[in-house]
Every structure is written in structure tokens, then in C-alpha cells.
C-alpha positions in Angstrom: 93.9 162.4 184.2 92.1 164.6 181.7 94.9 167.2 182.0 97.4 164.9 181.0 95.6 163.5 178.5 95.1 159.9 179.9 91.3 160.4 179.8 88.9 162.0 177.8 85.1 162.4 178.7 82.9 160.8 176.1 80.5 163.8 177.1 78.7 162.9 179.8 77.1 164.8 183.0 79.2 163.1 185.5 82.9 161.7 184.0 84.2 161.0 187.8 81.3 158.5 187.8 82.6 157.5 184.3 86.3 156.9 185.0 85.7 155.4 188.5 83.1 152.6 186.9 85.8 152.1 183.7 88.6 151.7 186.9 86.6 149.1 188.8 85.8 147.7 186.1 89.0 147.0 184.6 90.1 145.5 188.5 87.3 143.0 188.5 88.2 142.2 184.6 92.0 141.7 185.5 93.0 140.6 188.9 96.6 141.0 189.4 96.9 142.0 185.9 95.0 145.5 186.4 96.6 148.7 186.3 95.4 150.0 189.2 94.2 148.9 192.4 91.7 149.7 195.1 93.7 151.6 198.2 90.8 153.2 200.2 86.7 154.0 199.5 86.9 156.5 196.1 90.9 156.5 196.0 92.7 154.0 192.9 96.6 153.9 192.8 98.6 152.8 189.6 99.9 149.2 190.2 103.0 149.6 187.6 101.4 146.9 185.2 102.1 148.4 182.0 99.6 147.1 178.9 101.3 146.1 175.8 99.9 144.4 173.1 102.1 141.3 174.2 100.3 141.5 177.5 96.9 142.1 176.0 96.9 138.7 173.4 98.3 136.7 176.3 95.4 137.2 178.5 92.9 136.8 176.0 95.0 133.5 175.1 94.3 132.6 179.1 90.4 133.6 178.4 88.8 130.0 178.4 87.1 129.5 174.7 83.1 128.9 174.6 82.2 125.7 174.2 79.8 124.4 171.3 76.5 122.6 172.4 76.2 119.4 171.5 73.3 118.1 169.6 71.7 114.8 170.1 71.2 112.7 167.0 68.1 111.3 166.2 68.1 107.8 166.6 67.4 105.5 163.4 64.4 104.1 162.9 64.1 100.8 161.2 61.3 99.5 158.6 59.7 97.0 161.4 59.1 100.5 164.2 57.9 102.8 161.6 55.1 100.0 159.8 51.9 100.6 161.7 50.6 97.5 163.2 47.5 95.8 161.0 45.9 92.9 163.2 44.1 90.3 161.2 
């Protein structure tokens, strides 16, 4: 892959470890969508998937969008809760 230009170390000691983690990584990210797949223990074959920018936006479109917390409102007070009691 480095050969051909497909990968390029970012400088590390061990780059096989690199480029197997980035592989794996992109199976578990993907699914089906992945590029490559898994076919025996340290061996990855291409899948055909090719990765356009089309592709790309529509599976971040598929990505389920963080929801905001909701924040309880204080409840209102009236005059009569908030007077402090005076006992005669």
C-alpha cells in the first residue's frame, strides 16, 4: 500500500500496527459500507465500496443527531409561598 501510494506512514515505529488499527477501525465505523473486510486473523481484502463524497454526506446524513438536554424550569412562586409566616 505504501508503494502505490495508498498509504503513507505518519512516522511511526510500527505503521503495520498503524494501517491495521486505521482498517479495523474503519470496519467497525462502517458496516457494510467499509472498504474492506476481515477474511482471516491479520489478512483485510478490498470489498469494492468505492468512497465518494456522495457516499460520504449520505452516511453522515444516516448519523443520528445529538440530542439537547432538557432543562427543567423553575416553578413560579407566588406572593402567599414566599411571605414568611408571622404568628400573632
Amino acid at each position: 500500500m505504501g508503494s502505490k501510494g495508498y498509504w503513507t506512514s505518519p512516522g511511526g515505529k510500527t505503521p503495520h500496527a498503524t494501517l491495521y488499527s486505521a482498517i479495523l477501525r474503519e470496519i467497525v465505523a462502517k458496516g457494510k459500507e467499509s472498504r474492506f473486510k476481515k477474511t482471516e486473523a491479520g489478512k483485510f481484502a478490498a470489498t469494492g465500496v468505492e468512497t465518494s463524497a456522495k457516499t460520504r454526506k449520505t452516511a453522515e446524513a444516516k448519523k443520528p443527531k445529538a440530542k439537547k438536554p432538557k432543562i427543567a424550569k423553575p416553578e413560579a412562586t407566588t406572593a402567599e409561598s414566599s411571605a414568611p409566616e408571622t404568628t400573632g
